[in-house]
N, C-alpha and C positions, 0 to 999 in steps of 0.2 A: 425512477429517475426524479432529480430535483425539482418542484416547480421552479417557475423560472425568479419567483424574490425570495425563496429559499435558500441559503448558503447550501455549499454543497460541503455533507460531513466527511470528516478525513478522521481515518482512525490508523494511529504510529503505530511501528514497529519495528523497534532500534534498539539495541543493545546499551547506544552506550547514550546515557544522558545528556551529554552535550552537545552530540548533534542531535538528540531530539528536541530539544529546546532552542536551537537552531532551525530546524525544520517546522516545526511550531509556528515560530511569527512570520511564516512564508503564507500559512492560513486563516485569515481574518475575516470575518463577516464586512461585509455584507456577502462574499462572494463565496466563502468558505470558512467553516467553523474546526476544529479538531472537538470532538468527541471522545477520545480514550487514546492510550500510547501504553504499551507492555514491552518488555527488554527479552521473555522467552517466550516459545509456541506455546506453552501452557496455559500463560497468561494473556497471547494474542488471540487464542483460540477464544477465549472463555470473554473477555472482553469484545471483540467482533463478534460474535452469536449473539451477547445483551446489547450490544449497539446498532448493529448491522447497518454501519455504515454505507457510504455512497463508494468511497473508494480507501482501499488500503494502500496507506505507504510501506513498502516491506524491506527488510534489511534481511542478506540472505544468512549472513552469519548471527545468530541471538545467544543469549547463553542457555545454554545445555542444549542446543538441537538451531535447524535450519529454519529460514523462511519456508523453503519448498512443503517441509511439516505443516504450518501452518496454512499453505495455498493447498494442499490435496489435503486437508481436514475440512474447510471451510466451503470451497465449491462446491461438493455434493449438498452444502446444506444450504447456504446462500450464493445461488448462481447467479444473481443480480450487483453483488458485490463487485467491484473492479480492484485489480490490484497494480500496482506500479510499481514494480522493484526499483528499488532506489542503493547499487549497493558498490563495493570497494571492489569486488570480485565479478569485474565484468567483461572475462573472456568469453568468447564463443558457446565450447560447452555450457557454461551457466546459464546465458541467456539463451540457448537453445533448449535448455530442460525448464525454465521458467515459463519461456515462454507456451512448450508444449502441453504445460501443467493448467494454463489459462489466465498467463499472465497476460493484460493489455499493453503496457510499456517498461522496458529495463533501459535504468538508466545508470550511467557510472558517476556514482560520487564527486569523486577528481575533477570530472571533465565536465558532469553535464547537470550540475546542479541550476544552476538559472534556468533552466529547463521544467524543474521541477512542477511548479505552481501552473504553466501551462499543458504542464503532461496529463496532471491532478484533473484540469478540466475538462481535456479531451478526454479522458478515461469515466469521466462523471455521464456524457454523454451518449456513449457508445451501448451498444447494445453487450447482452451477456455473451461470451466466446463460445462454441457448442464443437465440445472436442471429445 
């Protein structure tokens, strides 16, 4: 967990560059920093293990495979990490296998972006899910 004058790090994972760079300046120090941003699991994956951020923003669509790839790759190895789906595809089913997987919060794009920044830090403070 962050000390408390430690920004808390945020590590993206969004397919498509303009909303990550939209998402970007939702985290600023002193409160939150972004430490890495990947567009597939391959590259979230690998990026989150050398950063091992506070909380990941996840997009469940990446190109060549899913978020869900990248959240049951990474729990086993950092269960302290928090994840917060952030994604366009936010029916029931999805957030109910996100969440099952060890997600802290799904949010929908569309609807619950202002959200974002405040979900980032309740998720930064919560303890690890044990599923």
């Amino acid at each position: 967990m962050p000390q408390h004058t430690d920004p808390i790090t945020v590590f993206l994972v969004e397919d498509s560059a303009a909303v990550r760079n939209r998402i970007a300046v939702m985290f600023t120090p002193p409160t939150a920093q972004v430490v890495g941003a990947a567009n597939s699991p391959a590259g979230a994956i690998a990026g989150i293990l050398a950063q091992q951020p506070d909380v990941v923003v996840l997009d469940a669509h990446l190109q060549g495979g899913t978020g869900l790839e990248v959240l049951q790759a990474i729990r086993p190895h950092l269960p302290g990490v928090a994840f917060v789906v952030f994604s366009n595809s936010a029916a029931p089913p999805y957030r109910s296998r996100y969440m099952a997987a060890g997600a802290v919060d799904f949010l929908d794009k569309s609807t619950e972006s202002s959200r974002l920044p405040a979900a980032v830090q309740a998720a930064a403070r919560r303890q690890p899910l044990s599923h």
